[in-house]
Each structure stands twice: as structure tokens, then as C-alpha cells.
C-alpha positions as CSV (number, residue, x, y, z in Angstrom):
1,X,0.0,0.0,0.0
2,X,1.5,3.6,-1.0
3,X,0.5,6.6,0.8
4,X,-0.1,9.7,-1.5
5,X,0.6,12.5,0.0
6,X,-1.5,16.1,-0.8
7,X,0.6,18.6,-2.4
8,X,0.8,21.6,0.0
9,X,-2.0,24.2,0.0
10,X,-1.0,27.8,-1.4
11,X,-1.7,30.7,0.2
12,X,-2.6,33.6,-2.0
13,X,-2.8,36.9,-0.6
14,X,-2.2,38.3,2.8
15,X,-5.3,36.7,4.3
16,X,-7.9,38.6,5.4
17,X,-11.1,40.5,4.4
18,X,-11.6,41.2,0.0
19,X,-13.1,44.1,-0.9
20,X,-16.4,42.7,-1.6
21,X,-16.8,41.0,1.7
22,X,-15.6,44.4,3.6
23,X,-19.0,46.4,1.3
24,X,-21.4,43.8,2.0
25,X,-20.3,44.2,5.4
26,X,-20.5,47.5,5.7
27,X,-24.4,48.1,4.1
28,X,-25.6,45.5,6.7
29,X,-24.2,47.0,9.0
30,X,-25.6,50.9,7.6
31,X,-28.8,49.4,7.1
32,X,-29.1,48.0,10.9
33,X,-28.0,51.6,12.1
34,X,-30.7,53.2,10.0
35,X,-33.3,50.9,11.3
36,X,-32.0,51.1,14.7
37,X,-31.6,54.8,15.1
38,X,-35.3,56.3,16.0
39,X,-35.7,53.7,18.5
40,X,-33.0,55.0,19.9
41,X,-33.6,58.2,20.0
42,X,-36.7,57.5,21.6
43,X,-35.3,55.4,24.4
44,X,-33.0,58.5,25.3
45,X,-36.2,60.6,25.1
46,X,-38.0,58.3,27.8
47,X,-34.7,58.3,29.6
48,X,-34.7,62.4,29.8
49,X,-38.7,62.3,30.5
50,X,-38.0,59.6,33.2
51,X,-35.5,61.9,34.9
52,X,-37.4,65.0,34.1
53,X,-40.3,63.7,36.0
54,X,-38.7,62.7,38.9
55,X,-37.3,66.5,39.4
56,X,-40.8,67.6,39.2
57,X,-42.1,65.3,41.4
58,X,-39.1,66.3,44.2
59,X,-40.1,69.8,43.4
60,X,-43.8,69.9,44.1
61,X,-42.8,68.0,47.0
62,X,-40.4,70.7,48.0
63,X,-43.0,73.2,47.2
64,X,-45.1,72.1,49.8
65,X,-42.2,71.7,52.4
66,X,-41.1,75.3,51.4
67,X,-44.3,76.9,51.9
68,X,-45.3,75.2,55.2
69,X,-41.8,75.7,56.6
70,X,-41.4,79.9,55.4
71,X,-44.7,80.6,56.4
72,X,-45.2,82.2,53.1
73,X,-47.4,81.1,49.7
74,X,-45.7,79.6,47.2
75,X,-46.3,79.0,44.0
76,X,-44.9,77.0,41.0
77,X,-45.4,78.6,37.9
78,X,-45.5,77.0,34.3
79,X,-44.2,78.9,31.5
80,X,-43.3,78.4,27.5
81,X,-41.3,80.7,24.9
82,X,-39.3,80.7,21.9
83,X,-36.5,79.0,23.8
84,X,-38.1,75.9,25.5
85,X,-40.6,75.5,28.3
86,X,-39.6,76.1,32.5
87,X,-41.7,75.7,35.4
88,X,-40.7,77.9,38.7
89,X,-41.0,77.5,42.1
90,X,-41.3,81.7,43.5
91,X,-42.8,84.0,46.6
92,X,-44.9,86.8,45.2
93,X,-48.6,87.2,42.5
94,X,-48.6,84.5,39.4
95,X,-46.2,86.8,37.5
96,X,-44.0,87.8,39.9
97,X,-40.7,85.6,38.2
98,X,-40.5,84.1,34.3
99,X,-38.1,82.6,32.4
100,X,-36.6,84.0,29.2
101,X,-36.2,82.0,25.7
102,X,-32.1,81.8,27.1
103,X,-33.6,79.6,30.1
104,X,-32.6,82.2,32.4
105,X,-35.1,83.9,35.6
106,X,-36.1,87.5,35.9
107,X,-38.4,88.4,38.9
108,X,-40.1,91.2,40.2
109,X,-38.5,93.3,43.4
110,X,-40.1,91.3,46.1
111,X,-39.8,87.6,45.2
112,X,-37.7,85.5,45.4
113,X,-37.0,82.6,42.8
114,X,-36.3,79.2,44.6
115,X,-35.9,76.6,41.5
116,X,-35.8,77.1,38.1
117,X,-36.1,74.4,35.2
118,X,-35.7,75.0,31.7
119,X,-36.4,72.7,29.0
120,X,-34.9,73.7,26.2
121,X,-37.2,73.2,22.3
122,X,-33.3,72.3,21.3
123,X,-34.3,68.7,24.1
124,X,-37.4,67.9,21.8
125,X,-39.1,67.8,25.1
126,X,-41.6,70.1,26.6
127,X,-43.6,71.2,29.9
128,X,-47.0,71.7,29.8
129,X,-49.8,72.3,32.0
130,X,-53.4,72.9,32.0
131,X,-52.9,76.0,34.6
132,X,-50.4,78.2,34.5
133,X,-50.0,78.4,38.0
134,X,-50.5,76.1,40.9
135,X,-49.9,78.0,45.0
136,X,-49.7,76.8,48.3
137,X,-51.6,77.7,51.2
138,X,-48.8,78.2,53.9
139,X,-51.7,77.4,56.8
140,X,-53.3,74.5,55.2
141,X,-50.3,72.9,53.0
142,X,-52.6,72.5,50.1
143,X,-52.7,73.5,46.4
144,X,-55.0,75.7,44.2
145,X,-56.0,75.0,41.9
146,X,-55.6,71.1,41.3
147,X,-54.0,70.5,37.7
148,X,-51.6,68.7,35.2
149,X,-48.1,68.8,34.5
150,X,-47.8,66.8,31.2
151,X,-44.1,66.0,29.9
152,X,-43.8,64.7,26.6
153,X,-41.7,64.9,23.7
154,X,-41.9,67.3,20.4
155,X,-43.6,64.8,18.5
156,X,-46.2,64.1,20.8
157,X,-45.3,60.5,20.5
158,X,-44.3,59.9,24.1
159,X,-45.3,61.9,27.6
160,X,-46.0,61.4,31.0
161,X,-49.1,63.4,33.0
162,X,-48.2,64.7,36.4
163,X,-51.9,64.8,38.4
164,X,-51.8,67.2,41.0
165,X,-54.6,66.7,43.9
166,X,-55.4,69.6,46.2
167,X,-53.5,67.9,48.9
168,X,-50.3,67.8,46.8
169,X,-50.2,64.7,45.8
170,X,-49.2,63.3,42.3
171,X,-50.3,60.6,40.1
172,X,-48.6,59.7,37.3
173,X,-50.3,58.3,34.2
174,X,-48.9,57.6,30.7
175,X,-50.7,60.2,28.3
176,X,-48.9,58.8,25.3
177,X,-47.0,55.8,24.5
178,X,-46.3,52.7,26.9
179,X,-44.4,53.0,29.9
180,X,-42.9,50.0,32.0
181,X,-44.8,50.4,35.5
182,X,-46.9,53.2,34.3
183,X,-50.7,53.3,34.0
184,X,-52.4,55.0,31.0
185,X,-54.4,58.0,31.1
């Protein structure tokens, strides 16, 4: 019996990726990243609502500690402009502080601004509210009136709703899209 043996393999090239492999490649990987992208962008949107909520749920609940401690009515105030949207937490009438399309505060001699939050329309997100102005008896602890505070983004597409109670409290509610833990409207 004779063994035959196989003539050595030959090695052409450098090894490695041809051209054609690298394109195909690439356009799969293009065409995932197209696909991918506004599903992205909305998960960082609900990201940025998510945190954006949370503030304004710490704030009201500062607003009522505030007012109660001071002695003095508070109020938050809801605001949009050219710039963005802001809500304010301020002493003094309804109008007494604003926020300028820059996101910066301006208030009247007399009162005193204690948070500002600007949203800028650069964010794609907005703050809304179905009153323009929510205060805080500083004997009672309660709030007049009872509203919204609705968060969503530009498109509409996504948003949580902030419902305020007399007493301050808030309940959340999904006004658009599905949220993980979050009822609908």
C-alpha cells in the first residue's frame, strides 16, 4: 500500500477581508443603524422624561415643604417661549418671576426665585400644564388649583401626566406611549 501525499495548500494573498466582503459588510451594518436609530432616540427621550419627572415630582414635594416651613405662599409657575418651556418654584402674585427664551429667571422686586427648570425646544421635550399656576396655602399645605403637568416629547409621540390633587399629591399616568410600571391615562 503507498500513501499519496496532498501537495501543500498555497496561500494567496495576505489573508484577510476582499473588498467585496468588507461592502457587503458594511451596508448590513448601515442598514441596521438606519433601522436602529429612531428607536433610539426614543429610548433616550424616555430616559430624559423619566429623569425630568422625577425632578418635578421632588419639586412639588419641596413646594409644599417650602411653603409650610417659610410661612409664606408659594407657588410654582408653568411657562413656554421661543427657547423651551420652564416651570418655577417663586414667593410673590402669578407673574412675579418668568423665564426667558435663554432659560434664564427674571423676577419682580419682592420675590424670590427658589428653582428654576428650563427645558430647552433644542431637548425635543416640553412642559406643559393645564394652569399656569398652581400656590400653596402656607396654613393649610394645600394647592390651588388642582392641575396637570404633562411632559412629553416634540412629537407628541411619548409623555407622562403629572396629576396634581389639592392635597399635593401626584399621580402619574402615561398620556402617550407605553411606559414599564406606568398606567395609561
Amino acid at each position: 500500500m503507498q500513501h499519496t501525499a496532498f501537495p501543500p495548500r498555497r496561500r494567496t494573498g495576505a489573508g484577510g477581508w476582499s473588498l467585496t466582503e468588507l461592502l457587503v459588510v458594511m451596508t448590513v451594518s448601515s442598514l441596521l443603524l438606519v433601522v436602529s436609530l429612531p428607536s433610539f432616540e426614543q429610548f433616550v427621550q424616555r430616559r430624559r422624561l423619566d429623569g425630568l419627572s422625577a425632578q418635578l415630582i421632588s419639586d412639588l414635594q419641596f413646594l409644599r415643604s417650602s411653603t409650610v416651613a417659610r410661612h409664606i405662599g408659594l407657588r410654582l409657575r408653568l411657562q413656554e417661549n421661543t427657547g423651551g418651556s420652564c416651570y418655577l418654584i417663586h414667593s410673590g402674585a402669578t407673574d412675579a418671576c418668568s423665564c426667558s427664551a435663554d432659560g434664564l429667571a427674571q423676577c419682580q422686586p419682592g420675590a424670590e426665585l427658589l428653582r428654576l427648570v428650563f427645558v430647552p425646544a433644542s431637548s425635543r421635550l416640553a412642559v406643559q400644564g393645564n394652569v399656569s399656576s398652581m400656590r400653596v396655602d402656607p396654613r393649610l399645605g394645600t394647592i390651588s388649583p388642582a392641575g396637570s403637568i404633562e411632559l412629553h416629547n416634540a412629537s407628541g409621540s411619548i409623555g407622562l401626566r403629572h396629576v396634581v390633587n389639592i392635597l399635593g399629591r401626584v399621580r402619574l399616568c402615561a398620556s402617550a406611549g407605553d411606559w414599564a410600571g406606568v398606567p395609561a391615562c
